[in-house]
C-alpha positions in Angstrom: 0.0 0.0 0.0 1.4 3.5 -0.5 3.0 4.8 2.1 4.1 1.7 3.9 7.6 0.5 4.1 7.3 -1.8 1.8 6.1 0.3 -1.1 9.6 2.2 -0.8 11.1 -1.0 -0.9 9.0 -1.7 -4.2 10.5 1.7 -5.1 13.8 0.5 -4.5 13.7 -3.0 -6.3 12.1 -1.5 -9.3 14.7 1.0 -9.7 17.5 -1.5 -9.1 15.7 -3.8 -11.6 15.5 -0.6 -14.5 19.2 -0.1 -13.8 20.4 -3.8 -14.3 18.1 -4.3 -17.4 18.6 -1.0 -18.9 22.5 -1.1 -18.2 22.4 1.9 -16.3 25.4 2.3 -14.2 24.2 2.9 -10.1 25.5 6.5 -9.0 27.6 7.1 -6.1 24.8 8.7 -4.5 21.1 7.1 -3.7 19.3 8.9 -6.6 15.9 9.5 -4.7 14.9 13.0 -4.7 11.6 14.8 -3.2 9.3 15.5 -6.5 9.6 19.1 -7.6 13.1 19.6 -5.9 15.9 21.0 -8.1 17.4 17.7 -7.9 14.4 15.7 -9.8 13.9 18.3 -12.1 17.2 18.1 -13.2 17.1 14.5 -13.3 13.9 14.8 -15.4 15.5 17.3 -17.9 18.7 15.3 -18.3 16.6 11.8 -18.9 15.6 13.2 -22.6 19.6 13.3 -23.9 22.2 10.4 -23.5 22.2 6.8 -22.2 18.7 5.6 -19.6 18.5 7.3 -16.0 16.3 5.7 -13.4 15.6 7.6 -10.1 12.8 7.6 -7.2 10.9 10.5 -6.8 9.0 10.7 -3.0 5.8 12.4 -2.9 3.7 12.8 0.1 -0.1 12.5 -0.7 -2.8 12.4 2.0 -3.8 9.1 2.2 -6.5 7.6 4.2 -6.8 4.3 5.9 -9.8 2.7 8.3 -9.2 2.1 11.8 -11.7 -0.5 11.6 -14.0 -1.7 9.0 -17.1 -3.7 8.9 -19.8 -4.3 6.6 -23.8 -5.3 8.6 -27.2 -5.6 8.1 -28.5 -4.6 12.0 -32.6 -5.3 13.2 -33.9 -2.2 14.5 -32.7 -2.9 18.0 -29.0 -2.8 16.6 -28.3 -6.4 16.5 -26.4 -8.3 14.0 -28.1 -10.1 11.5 -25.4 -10.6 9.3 -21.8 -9.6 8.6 -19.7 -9.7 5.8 -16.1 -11.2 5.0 -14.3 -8.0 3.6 -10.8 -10.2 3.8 -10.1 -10.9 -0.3 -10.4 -14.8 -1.0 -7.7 -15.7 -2.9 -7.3 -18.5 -5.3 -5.2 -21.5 -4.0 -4.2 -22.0 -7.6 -1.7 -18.6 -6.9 0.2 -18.9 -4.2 1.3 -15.5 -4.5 -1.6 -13.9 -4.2 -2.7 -16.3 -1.4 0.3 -15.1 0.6 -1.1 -11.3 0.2 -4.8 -11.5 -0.1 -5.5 -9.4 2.8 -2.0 -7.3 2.6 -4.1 -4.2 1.7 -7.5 -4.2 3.1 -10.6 -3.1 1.6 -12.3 -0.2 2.9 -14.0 2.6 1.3 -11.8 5.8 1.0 -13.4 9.3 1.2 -16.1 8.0 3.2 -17.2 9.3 5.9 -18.2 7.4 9.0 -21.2 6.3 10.2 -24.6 4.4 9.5 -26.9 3.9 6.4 -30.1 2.7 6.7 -32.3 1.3 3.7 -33.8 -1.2 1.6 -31.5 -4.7 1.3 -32.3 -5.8 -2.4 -30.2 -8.7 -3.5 -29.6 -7.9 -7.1 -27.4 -12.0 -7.6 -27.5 -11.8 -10.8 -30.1 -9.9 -12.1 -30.8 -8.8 -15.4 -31.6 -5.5 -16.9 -35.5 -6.3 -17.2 -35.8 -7.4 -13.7 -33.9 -3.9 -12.5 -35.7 -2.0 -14.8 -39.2 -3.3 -13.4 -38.5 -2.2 -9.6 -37.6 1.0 -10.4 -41.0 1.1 -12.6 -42.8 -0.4 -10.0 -41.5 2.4 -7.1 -40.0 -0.1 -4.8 -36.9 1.0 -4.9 -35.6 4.5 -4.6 
């Protein structure tokens, strides 16, 4: 996730791997410069003549994360009638992608907190016809 350690070590590998691939020697300094300083500009300028550059530019964005998350349907007293899994199931064919299926979780960013009360409709698979005739038929707003 953005922000973590290991997206700057991401960072890091990716930029190793563009130097060893693109034969670009590694400079005596860690070329990683703060976007917009005089250092990545010049970087960006100098990429357009001569051999490959590869450097890291760091940019700090607002990024937001839950503190919790969960996802219920609640009877009117507040009680849980169900909950959902919001952990990503992974397939076992990709052990990869097993290994990481809950590295980032999923939340809804930009949200803000709180309740939402409503109609459930369980739309499974439903075509455009059947859609189409509850919105016709006012039952759902």
């Amino acid at each position: 996730m953005a922000g973590t350690p290991q997206d700057g070590q991401t960072a890091l590998d990716f930029l190793e791997l563009l130097q060893t691939e693109l034969g670009i020697p590694a400079p005596d300094h860690s070329p990683i410069y703060s976007a917009g300083s005089p250092e990545s500009r010049e970087a960006t300028l100098s990429s357009f003549v001569g051999k490959p550059k590869a450097w890291i530019d760091t940019y700090y964005p607002i990024l937001n994360t839950p503190l919790e998350r969960a996802l219920q349907i609640v009877d009117e007293t507040g009680g849980v009638l169900w909950e959902g899994n919001l952990s990503e199931q992974s397939d076992d064919t990709d052990p990869d992608a097993a290994q990481y299926a809950d590295a980032i979780p999923a939340f809804h960013g930009l949200s803000v907190d709180g309740d939402v009360a409503g109609q459930v409709v369980d739309g499974n698979d439903c075509t455009k016809e059947v859609r189409n005739s509850y919105s016709l038929s006012g039952d759902l707003d």
